[in-house]
C-alpha positions in Angstrom: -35.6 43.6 -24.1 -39.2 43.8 -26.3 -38.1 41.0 -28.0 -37.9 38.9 -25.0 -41.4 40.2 -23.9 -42.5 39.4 -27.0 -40.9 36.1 -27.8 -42.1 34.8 -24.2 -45.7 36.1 -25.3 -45.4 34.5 -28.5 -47.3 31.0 -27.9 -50.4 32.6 -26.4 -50.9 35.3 -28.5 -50.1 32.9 -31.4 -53.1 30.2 -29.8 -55.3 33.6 -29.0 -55.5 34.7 -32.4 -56.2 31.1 -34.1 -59.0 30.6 -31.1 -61.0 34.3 -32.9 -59.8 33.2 -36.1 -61.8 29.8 -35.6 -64.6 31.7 -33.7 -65.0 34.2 -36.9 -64.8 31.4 -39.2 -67.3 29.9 -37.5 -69.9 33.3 -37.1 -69.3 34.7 -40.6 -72.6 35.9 -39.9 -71.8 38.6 -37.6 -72.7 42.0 -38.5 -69.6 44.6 -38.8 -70.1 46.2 -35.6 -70.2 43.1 -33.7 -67.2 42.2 -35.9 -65.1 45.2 -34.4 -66.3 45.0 -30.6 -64.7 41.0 -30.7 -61.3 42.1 -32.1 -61.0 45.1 -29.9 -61.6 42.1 -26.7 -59.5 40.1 -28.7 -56.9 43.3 -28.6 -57.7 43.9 -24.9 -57.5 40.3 -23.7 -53.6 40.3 -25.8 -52.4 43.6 -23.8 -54.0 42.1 -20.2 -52.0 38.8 -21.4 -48.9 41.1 -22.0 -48.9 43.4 -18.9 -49.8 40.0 -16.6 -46.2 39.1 -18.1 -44.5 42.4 -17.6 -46.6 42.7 -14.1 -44.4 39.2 -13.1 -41.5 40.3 -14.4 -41.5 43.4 -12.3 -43.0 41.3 -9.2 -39.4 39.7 -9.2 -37.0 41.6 -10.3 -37.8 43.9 -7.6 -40.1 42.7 -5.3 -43.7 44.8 -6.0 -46.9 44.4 -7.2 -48.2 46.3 -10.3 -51.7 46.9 -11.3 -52.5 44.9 -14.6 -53.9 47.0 -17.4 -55.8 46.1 -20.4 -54.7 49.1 -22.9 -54.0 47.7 -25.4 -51.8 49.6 -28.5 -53.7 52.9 -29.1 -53.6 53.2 -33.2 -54.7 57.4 -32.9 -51.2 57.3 -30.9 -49.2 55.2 -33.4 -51.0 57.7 -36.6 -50.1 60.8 -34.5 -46.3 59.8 -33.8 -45.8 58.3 -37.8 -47.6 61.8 -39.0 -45.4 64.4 -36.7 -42.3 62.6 -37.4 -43.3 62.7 -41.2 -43.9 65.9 -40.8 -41.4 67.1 -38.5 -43.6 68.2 -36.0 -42.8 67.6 -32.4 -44.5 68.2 -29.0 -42.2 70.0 -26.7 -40.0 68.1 -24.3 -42.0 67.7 -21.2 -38.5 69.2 -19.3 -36.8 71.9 -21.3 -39.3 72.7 -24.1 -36.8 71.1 -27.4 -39.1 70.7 -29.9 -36.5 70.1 -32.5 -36.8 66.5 -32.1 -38.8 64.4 -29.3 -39.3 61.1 -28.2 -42.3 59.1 -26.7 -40.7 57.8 -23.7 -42.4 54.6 -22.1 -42.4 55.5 -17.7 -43.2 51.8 -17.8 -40.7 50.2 -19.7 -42.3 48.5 -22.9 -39.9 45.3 -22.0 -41.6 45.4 -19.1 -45.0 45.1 -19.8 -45.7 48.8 -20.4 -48.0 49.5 -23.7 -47.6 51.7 -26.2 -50.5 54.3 -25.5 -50.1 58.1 -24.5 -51.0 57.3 -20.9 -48.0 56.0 -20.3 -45.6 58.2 -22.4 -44.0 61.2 -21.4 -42.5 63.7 -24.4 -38.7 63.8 -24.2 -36.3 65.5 -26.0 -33.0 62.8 -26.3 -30.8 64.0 -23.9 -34.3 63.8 -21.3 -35.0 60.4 -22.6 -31.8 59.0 -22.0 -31.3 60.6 -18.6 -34.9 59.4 -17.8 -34.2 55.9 -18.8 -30.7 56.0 -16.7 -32.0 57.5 -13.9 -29.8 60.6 -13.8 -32.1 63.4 -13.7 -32.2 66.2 -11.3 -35.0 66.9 -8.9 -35.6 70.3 -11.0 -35.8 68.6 -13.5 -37.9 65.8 -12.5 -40.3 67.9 -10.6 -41.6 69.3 -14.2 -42.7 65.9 -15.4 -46.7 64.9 -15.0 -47.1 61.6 -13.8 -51.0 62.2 -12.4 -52.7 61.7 -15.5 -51.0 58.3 -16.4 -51.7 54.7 -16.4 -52.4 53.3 -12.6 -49.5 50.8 -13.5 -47.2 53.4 -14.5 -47.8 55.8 -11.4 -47.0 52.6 -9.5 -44.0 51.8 -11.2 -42.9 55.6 -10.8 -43.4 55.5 -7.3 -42.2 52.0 -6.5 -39.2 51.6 -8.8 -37.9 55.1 -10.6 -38.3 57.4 -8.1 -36.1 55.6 -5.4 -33.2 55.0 -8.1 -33.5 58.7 -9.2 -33.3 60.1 -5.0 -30.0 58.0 -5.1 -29.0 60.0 -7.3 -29.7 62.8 -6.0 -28.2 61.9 -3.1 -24.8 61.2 -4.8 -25.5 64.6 -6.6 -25.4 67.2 -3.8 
């Protein structure tokens, strides 16, 4: 699925990136600082263009609205995963506690839309992940997961999309 996301996103990224190329080209007199401030709008502008993609993709495959966000991919998140995988140093499942091994798990799905930043990750160990992603875990164990300090996207998408497909299987659970 990301690389449908990504291949659809491919053109206007690809037309983004020559428009600030031509635009620094064209101001190679601006100071560092300012330097930095265009390519983070340049990054922001890219995720907005990414989760208006993901935010219509969700609109109809099943039928809500999603907030857009402009996070774009946070690099102290990226440094922290490569660095505790490196080092095999892992935050605690969000569920059980396995530290063993973990997982950043996107609540809104990456091929959807979702970005790659901690506010919309949950720690998971695998068995979690996959039961997360599959919508097969139990109310115990979803009841330990904390959604409130997440994206406003991905609370939405919670609400709106997993937590209806997880109570059906909780009611086929009983």
């Amino acid at each position: 699925m990301y690389g449908k996301i990504y291949h659809d996103t491919f053109e206007i990224r690809n037309s983004l990136h020559s428009l600030f190329s031509q635009f620094f080209d064209e101001h190679s007199e601006l100071d560092m600082e300012t330097h930095n401030d265009i390519v983070k709008l340049r990054n922001k502008v890219g995720a907005l263009i990414r989760s208006w993609m993901g935010s219509v993709k969700i609109q109809k495959k099943y039928g809500i609205k999603i907030p857009l966000h402009s996070t774009p991919i946070s690099v102290g998140t990226f440094i922290e995963k490569q660095a505790s995988s490196f080092n095999n140093i892992y935050k605690p499942c969000e569920i059980c506690g396995e530290n063993r091994i973990t997982n950043y798990c996107h609540i809104l799905p990456y091929s959807e839309g979702g970005p790659s930043h901690s506010n919309n990750y949950i720690i998971l160990c695998p068995t979690h992940h996959h039961l997360f992603d599959h919508n097969r875990l139990k109310r115990i164990e979803w009841d330990k997961i904390n959604f409130s300090n997440k994206l406003e996207a991905s609370q939405k998408y919670i609400e709106k999309v997993k937590l209806p497909l997880i109570k059906k299987y909780w009611e086929k659970d009983r």
